[in-house]
C-alpha positions in Angstrom: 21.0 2.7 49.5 21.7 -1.1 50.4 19.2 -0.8 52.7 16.8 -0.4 49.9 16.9 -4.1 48.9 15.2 -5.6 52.5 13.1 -3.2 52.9 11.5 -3.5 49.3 11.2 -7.6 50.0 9.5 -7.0 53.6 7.3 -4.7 51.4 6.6 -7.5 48.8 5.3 -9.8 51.5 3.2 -7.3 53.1 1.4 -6.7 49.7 0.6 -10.3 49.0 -0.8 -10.9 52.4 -3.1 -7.6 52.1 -4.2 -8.3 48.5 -4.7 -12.0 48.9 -3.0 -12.9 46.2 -1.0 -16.2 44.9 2.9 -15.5 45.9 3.5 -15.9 41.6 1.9 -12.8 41.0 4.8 -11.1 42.8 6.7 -11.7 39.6 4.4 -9.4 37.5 6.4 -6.9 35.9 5.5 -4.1 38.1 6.8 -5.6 41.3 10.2 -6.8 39.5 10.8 -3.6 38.4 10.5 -2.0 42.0 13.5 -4.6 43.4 15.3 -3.7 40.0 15.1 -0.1 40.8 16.5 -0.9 44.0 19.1 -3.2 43.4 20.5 -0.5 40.6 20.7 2.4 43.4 22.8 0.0 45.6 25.2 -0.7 42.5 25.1 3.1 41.8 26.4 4.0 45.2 29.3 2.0 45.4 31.3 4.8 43.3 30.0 8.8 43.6 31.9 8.8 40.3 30.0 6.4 38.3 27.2 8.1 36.3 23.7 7.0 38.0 22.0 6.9 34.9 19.9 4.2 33.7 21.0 2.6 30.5 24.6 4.0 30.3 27.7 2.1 30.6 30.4 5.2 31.2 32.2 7.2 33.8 32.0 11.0 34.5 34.4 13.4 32.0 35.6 17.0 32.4 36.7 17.2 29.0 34.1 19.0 26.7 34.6 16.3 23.6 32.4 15.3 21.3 32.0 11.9 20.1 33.2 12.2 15.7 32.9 9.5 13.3 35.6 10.3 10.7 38.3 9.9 14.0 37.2 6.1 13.8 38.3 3.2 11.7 35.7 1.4 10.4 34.9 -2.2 11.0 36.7 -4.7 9.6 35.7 -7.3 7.5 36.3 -10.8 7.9 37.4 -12.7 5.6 38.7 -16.8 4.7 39.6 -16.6 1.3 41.6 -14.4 -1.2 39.7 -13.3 -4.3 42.7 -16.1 -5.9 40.3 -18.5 -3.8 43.0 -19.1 -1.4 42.9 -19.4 2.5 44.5 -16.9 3.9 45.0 -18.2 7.8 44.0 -22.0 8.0 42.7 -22.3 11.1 39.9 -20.4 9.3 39.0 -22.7 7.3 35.8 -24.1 7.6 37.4 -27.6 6.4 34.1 -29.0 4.5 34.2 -31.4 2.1 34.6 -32.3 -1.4 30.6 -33.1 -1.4 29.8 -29.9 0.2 31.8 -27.4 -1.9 30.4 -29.1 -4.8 26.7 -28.5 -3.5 27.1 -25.2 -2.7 28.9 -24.2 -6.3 25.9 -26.5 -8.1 23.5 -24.3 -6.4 25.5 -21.0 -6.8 25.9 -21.6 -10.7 21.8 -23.4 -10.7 20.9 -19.9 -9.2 23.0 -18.1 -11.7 21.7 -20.0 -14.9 17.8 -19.5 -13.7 18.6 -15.8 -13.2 19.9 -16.1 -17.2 17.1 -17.6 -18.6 13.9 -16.2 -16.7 15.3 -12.5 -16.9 15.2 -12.9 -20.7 11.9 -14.4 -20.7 10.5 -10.9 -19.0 12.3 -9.3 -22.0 10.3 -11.4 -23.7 7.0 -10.6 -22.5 6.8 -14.1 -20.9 6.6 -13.5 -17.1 5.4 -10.0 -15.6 8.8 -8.9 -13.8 12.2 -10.7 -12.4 15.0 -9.6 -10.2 18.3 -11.0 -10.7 20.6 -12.2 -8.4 24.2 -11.6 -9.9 27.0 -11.5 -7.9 25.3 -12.3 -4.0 25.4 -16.1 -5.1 27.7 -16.6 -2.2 25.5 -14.7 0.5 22.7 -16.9 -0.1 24.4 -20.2 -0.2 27.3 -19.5 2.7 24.6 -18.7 5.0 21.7 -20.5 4.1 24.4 -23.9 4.4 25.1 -22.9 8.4 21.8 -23.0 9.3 19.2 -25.5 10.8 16.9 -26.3 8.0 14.0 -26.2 10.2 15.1 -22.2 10.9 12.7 -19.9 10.2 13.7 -17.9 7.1 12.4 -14.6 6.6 13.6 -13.3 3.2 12.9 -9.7 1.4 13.1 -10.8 -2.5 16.4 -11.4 -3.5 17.1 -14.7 -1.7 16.1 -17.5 -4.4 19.7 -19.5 -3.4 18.1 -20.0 0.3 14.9 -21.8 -0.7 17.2 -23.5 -3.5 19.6 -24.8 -1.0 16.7 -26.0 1.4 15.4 -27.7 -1.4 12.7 -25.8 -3.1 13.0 -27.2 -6.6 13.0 -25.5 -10.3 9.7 -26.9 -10.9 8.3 -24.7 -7.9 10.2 -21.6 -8.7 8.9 -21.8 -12.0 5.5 -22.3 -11.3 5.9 -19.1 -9.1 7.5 -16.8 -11.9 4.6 -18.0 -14.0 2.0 -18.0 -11.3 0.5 -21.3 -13.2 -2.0 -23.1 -11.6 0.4 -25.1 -9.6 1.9 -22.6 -7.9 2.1 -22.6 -4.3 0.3 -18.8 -4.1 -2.2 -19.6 -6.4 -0.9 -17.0 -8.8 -1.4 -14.1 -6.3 2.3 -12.9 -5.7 4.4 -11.2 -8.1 7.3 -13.5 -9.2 10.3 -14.1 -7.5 8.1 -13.7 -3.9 8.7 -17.6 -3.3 7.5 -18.9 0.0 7.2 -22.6 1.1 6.0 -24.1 4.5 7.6 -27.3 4.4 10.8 -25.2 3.8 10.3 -23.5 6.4 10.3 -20.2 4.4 8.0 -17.4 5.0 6.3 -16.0 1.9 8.3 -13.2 1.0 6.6 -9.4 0.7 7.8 -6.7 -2.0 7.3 -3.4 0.7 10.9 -3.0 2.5 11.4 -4.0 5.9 8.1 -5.2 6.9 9.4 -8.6 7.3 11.8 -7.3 10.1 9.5 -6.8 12.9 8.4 -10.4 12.0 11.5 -12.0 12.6 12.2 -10.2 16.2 8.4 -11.7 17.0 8.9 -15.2 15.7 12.4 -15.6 17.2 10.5 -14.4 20.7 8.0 -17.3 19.9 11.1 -19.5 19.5 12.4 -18.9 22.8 9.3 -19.0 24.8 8.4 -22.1 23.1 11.9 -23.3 24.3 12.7 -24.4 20.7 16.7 -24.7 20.2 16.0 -22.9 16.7 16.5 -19.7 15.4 15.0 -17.0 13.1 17.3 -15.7 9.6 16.4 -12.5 8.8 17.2 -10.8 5.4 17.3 -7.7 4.1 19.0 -4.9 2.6 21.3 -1.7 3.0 18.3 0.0 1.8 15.5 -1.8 4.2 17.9 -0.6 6.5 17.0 3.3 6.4 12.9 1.7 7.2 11.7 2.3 10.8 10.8 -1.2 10.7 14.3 -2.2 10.4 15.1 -0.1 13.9 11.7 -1.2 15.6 13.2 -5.0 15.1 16.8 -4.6 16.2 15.5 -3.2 19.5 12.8 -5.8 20.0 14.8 -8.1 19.0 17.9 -6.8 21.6 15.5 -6.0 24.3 13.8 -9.4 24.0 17.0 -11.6 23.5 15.4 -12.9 20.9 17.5 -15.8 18.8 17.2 -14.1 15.8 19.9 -13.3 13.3 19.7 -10.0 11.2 21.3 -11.0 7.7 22.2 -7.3 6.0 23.3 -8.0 2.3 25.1 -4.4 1.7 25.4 -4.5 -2.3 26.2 -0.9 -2.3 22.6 0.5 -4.1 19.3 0.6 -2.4 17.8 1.1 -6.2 19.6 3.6 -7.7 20.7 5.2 -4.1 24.4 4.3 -3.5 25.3 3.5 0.1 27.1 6.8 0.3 23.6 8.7 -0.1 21.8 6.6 2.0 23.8 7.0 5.3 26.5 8.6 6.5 28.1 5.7 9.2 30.1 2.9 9.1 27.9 1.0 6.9 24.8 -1.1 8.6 27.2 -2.8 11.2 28.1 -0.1 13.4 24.2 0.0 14.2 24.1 -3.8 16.4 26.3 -2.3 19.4 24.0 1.1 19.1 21.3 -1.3 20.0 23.3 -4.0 22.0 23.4 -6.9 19.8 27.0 -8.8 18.8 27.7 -7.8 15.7 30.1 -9.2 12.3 31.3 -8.0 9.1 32.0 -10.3 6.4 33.2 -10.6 3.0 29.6 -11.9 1.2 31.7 -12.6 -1.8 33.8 -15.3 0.2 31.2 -18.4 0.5 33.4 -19.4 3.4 33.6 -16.5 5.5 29.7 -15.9 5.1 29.3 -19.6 6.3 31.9 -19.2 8.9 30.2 -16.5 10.5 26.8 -17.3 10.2 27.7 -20.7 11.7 28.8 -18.5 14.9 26.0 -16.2 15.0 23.6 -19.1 15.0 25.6 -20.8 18.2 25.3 -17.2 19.8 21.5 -16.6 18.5 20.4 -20.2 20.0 22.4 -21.2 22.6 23.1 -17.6 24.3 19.3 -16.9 23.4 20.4 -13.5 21.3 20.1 -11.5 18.3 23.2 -11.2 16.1 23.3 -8.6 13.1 25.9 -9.9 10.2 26.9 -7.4 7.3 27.9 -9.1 4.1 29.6 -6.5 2.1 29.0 -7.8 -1.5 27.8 -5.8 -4.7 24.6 -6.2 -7.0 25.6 -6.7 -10.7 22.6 -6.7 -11.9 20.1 -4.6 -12.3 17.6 -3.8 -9.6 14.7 -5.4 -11.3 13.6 -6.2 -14.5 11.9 -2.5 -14.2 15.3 -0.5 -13.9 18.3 0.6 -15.9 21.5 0.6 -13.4 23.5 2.0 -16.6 21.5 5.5 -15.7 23.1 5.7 -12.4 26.6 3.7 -12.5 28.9 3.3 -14.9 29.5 0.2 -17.0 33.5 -0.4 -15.9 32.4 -0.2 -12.2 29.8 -3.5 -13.0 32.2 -5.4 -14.7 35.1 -4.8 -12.1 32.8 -6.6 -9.9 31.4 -9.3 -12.3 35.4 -10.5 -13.6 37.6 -9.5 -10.7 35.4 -10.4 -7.7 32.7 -12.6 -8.6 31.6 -15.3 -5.4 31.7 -17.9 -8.3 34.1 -17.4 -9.7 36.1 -17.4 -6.1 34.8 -20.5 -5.0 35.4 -22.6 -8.6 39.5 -21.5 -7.9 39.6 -22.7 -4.9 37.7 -26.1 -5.6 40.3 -26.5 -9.0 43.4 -25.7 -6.3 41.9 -28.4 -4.9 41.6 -30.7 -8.2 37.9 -31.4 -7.3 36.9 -29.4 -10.0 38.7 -28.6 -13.9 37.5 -27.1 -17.1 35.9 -30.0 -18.8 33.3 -30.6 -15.3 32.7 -27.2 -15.3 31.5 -27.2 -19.5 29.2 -30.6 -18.2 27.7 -29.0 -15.6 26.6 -25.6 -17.2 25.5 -27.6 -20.2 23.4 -30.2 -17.9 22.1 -27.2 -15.3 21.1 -25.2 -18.2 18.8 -28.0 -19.6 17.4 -28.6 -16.5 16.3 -25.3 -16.1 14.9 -25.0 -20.0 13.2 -28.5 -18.9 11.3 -26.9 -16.2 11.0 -23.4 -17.6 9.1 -24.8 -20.4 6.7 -27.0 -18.3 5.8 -24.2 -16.4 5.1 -22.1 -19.1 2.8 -24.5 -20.9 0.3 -25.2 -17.8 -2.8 -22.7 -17.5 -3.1 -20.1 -14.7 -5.2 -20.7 -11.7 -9.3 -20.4 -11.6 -10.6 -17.2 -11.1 -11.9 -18.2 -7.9 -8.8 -18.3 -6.2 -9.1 -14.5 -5.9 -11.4 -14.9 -2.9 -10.5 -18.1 -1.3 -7.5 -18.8 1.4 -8.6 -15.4 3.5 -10.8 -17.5 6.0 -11.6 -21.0 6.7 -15.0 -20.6 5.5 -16.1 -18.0 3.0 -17.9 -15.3 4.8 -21.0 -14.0 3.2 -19.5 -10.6 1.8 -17.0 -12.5 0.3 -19.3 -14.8 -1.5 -21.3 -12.3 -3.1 -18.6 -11.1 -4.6 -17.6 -14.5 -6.1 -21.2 -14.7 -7.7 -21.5 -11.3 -8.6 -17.5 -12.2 -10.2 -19.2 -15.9 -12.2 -22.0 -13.5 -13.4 -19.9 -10.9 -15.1 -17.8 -13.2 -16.6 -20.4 -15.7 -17.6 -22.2 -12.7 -19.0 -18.9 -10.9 -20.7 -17.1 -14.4 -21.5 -16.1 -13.2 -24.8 -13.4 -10.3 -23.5 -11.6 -12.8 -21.0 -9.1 -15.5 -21.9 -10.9 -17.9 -20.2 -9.4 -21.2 -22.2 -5.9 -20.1 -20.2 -7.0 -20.4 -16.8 -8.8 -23.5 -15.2 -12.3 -23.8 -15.2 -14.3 -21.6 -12.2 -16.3 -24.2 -9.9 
């Protein structure tokens, strides 16, 4: 078999002097793959009792056993701080500072006072649909703080406390919700689908998963553009059961793409618990299936969700691969402003969660142990973060909606002539039907 590897080289040269051809096309991917295949039978026949099987990383067996799931513990989950916001082992603690706690509770509790006030104002018939973010404040924040702000984000629609922590103001998210005339999308996403280039944010789509594949190609990008960045990738226990989700681990793994696949597991995909959707160890146990390092974390410990991401990023940018992280957290609210989670789970299970182990209300114990936080900041704050979101809620809501023309512009550089029949055709009907349209709420069509 050794003999395999010369003879393949003196077979290399004899090709490029027959074809004529520069000695760098040698490296095409057919001819690699012919010294591969020979370099793997000379590893191969070092032991007759190693399996010569490509892809497999085992020995030979005469036991007939077969590999079951319920005879393995399931993965752990790391964690930093007790639900008494204690750390637990110190050398785990992340050791940040007064200023940094502090901007990641102000941006947990912003998040959580926004969530308040605009999911009421869809009760109200103000804004066209919402989706709450109770009780996965500290997913967002404690891994959204470990990254590179110049990451690429790739979000699936309940990751408002990234873009917050990057910087995307209230004013902005409001506009969205409303879809006002000075919202970044012109109006044409539903709200909550925020997106932002100068965040570095991609606009976020409602259809599960299709933001996966995405990530595994812009982190590919990444790396051949030798850019010491990564890609964040978010998505849920639910996106997880999409073909997309699978189609992006094993680009991603194949690749060594710097990518990191962020899985918030908040126990419902809907109204699907977990224990309906899948019958493994959770979402985790999938990264070694496909080759990729692989963590478990407590997403209701800010710490440990910062912690980890921190180290996944090192791995994703300086080892140049993916990472999948689990954050085992739970959704308190409901789904969306369009379901009722008091159908399909009971009212004691949602406030267990909500009183007992809350990701805010972890983090404010551990910042009063500290004494950088006490009651009569904390009664300040809410009052002065409520206000600010009132402020900007009711600026948003007063401004009109976008032109009518917006429908048809963005899709190319210059309007093609299909496109612009339909914009006249549009100005006619409207022109001619003006009475039936609410024209005074929208700006004027150009």
């Amino acid at each position: 078999m050794a003999s395999l590897i010369p003879k393949t080289c003196r077979f290399l040269r004899l090709y490029q002097q027959q074809m004529r051809i520069p000695a760098q096309v040698i490296a095409s991917k057919q001819i690699r793959n012919l010294h591969y295949s020979a370099k793997r039978c000379q590893e191969f026949a070092i032991d007759d009792d190693t399996p010569q099987y490509p892809g497999s990383k085992s020995v030979f067996t005469e036991k007939l056993d077969f590999l079951k799931p319920d005879e393995y513990d399931g993965i752990p989950v790391y964690r930093v701080m007790s639900r008494d916001g204690e750390v637990i082992d110190p050398d785990q603690d992340p050791g940040l500072d007064k200023d940094m706690v502090v901007k990641m509770y102000k941006t947990m509790t912003t998040l959580n006072t926004m969530d308040k006030i605009l999911y009421e104002s869809q009760r109200q018939g103000r804004i066209s649909f919402y989706m709450t973010n109770y009780g996965e404040e500290g997913t967002h924040v404690g891994s959204a703080a470990a990254l590179n702000d110049k990451d690429i984000v790739f979000g699936q629609y309940r990751e408002a406390g990234v873009i917050l922590w990057r910087g995307f103001s209230l004013e902005k998210a409001m506009n969205q919700c409303y879809g006002n005339c000075n919202d970044l999308a012109k109006g044409r996403q539903m709200p909550v689908h925020y997106g932002s280039k100068e965040h570095h944010f991609m606009t976020i789509s409602s259809p599960l998963a299709t933001q996966m594949p995405h990530a595994s190609g812009a982190a590919y990008a990444l790396k051949r553009a030798g850019r010491d960045l990564c890609v964040m990738c978010y998505f849920g226990d639910g996106a997880a059961s999409e073909g997309d989700a699978h189609a992006a681990f094993n680009f991603a793994a194949t690749l060594d793409a710097p990518v990191i696949f962020f899985c918030r597991n908040n126990g419902y995909a809907i109204s699907t618990p977990t224990a309906e959707q899948y019958r493994g160890d959770g979402i985790a146990i999938r990264g070694p299936a496909y080759g990729m390092n692989t963590i478990r974390v407590d997403g209701n410990d800010v710490f440990a969700v910062y912690n980890a991401t921190k180290a996944a990023r090192k791995i994703a940018v300086e080892e140049s691969k993916p990472v999948l992280i689990e954050a085992m957290t739970y959704r308190i609210g409901h789904h969306s402003t369009s379901d009722d989670s008091s159908a399909y789970r009971s009212v004691d299970e949602v406030r267990y969660w909500d009183s007992e182990d809350h990701p805010i209300g972890r983090l404010r114990r551990y910042m009063m142990q500290k004494e950088w936080w006490d009651i009569d900041t904390e009664k300040a704050w809410m009052a002065e973060t409520k206000k600010d979101v009132l402020q900007e809620f009711q600026a948003a809501e007063k401004l009109k909606k976008p032109s009518p023309n917006h429908m048809l512009t963005d899709v190319y550089e210059e309007m093609p002539v299909h496109l612009q029949r339909q914009m006249d055709e549009m100005k006619k009907h409207v022109e001619k039907h003006k009475e039936h349209y609410p024209l005074d709420q929208f700006e004027e069509m150009k």
